[in-house]
C-alpha positions as CSV (number, residue, x, y, z in Angstrom):
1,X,0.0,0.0,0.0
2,X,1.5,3.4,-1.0
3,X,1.8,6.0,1.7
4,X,-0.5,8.6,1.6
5,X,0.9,12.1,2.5
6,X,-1.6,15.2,4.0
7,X,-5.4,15.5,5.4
8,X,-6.2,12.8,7.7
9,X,-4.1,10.5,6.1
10,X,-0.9,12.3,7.1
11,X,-1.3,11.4,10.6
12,X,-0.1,7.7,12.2
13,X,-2.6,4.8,12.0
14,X,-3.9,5.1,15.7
15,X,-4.9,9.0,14.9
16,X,-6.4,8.1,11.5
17,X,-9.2,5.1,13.5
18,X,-9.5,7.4,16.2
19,X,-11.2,10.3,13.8
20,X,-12.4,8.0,10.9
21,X,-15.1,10.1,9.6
22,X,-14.0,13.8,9.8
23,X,-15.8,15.7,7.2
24,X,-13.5,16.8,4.7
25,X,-13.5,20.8,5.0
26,X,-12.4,20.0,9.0
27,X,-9.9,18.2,8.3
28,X,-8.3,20.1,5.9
29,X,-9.0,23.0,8.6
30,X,-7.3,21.5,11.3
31,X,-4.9,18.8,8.9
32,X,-1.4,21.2,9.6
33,X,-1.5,21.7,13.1
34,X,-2.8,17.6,13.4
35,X,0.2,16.9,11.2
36,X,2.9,18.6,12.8
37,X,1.7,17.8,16.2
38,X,1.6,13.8,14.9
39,X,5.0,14.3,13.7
40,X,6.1,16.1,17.2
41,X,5.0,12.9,18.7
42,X,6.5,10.4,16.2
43,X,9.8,12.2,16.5
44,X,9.9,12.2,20.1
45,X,9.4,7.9,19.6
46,X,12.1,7.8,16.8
47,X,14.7,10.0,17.8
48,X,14.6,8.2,21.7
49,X,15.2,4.5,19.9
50,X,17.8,3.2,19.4
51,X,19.1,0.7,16.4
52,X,18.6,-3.1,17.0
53,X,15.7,-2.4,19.1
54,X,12.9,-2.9,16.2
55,X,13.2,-6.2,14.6
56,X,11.2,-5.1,11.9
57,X,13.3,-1.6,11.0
58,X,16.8,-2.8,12.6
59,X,18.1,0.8,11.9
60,X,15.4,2.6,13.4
61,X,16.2,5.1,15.9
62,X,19.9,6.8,16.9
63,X,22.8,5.7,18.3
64,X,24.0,6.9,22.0
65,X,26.1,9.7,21.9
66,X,27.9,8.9,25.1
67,X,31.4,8.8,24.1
68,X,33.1,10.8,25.8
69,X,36.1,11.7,23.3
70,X,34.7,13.3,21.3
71,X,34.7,16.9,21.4
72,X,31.8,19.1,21.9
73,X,31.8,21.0,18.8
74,X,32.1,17.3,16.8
75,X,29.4,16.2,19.1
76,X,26.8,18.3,18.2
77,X,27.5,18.1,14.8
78,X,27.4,14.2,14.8
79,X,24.0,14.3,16.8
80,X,23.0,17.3,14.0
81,X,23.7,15.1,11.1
82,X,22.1,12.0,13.3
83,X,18.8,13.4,13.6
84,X,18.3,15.0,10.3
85,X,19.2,11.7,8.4
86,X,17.2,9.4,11.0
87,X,13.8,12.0,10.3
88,X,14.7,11.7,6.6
89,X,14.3,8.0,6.8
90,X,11.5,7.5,9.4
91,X,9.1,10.5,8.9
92,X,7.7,10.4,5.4
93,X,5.4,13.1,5.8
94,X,8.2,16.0,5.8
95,X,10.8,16.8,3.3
96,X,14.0,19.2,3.3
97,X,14.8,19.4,7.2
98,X,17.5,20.7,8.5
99,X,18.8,20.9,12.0
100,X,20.7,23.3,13.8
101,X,22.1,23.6,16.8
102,X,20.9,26.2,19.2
103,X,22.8,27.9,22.6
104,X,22.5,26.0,25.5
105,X,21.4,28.6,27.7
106,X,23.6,28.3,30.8
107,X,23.0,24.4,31.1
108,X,26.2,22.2,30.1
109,X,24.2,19.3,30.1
110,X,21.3,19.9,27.6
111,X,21.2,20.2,23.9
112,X,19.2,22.1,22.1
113,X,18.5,21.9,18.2
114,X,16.0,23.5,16.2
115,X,14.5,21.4,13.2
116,X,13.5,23.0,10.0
117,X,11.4,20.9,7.7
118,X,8.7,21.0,5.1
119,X,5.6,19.2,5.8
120,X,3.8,17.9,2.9
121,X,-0.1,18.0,2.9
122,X,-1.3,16.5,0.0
123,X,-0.9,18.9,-3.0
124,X,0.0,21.5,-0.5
125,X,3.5,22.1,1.8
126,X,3.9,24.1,5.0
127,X,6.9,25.4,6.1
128,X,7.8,24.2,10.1
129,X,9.5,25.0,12.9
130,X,10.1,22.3,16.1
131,X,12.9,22.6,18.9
132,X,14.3,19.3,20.4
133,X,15.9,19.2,23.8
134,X,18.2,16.5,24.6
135,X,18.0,16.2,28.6
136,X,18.9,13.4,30.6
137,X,19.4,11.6,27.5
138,X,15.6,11.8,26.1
139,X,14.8,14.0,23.0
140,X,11.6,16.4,23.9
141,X,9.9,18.5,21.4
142,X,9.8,21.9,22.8
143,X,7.1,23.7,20.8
């Protein structure tokens, strides 16, 4: 079965049967801020796997970035690169992301990256915006 990208059918299977018959000017209404928060919520389960742990997808997730020799600079490129390939794989419904890194704000032990992608919605894309926090090593969404 192909994937289907935008409206109600952008967002994961458990949404989808949980809405089944939105009417059709609703859901395109509501379909971007549905999708993006769907895709909030699916990043927050990819990006805090790690590989081996799905049978079916052995690559799913990222790898732990615990090694300590590395530098910092190399670290947050790696975990930069990390994410934006992992969402390129795993999340069909955006295209073009990019990640950057963003200041730490006085806390050593958190990183902070900002996520630009573009979500596709059918014959229509939207431009978005989400901030990850790695505390504690767990990825949150932010926004």
């Amino acid at each position: 079965m192909p994937l289907h990208r935008g409206g109600v059918l952008g967002n994961r299977l458990f949404e989808r049967l949980a809405a089944p018959d939105q009417p059709d000017a609703v859901a395109a209404e509501a379909s971007l801020a549905e999708t993006v928060e769907s895709i909030k919520r699916h990043l927050v389960d990819l990006l805090n796997s790690h590989p081996g742990h799905s049978e079916c997808a052995p690559e799913l997730g990222l790898l732990d970035f615990n090694d300590a020799t590395i530098g910092v600079l190399d670290l947050e490129r790696n975990i930069q690169r990390a994410i934006r390939q992992c969402i390129e794989r795993f999340e069909p419904r955006v295209r073009r992301v990019e990640v950057e890194s963003l200041p730490r704000n006085g806390d050593p032990l958190q990183l902070r990256f900002q996520v630009h992608a573009t979500v596709e919605l059918g014959h229509d894309n939207a431009q978005t915006t989400i901030d990850l926090l790695l505390n504690d090593k767990r990825y949150q969404c932010l926004n």
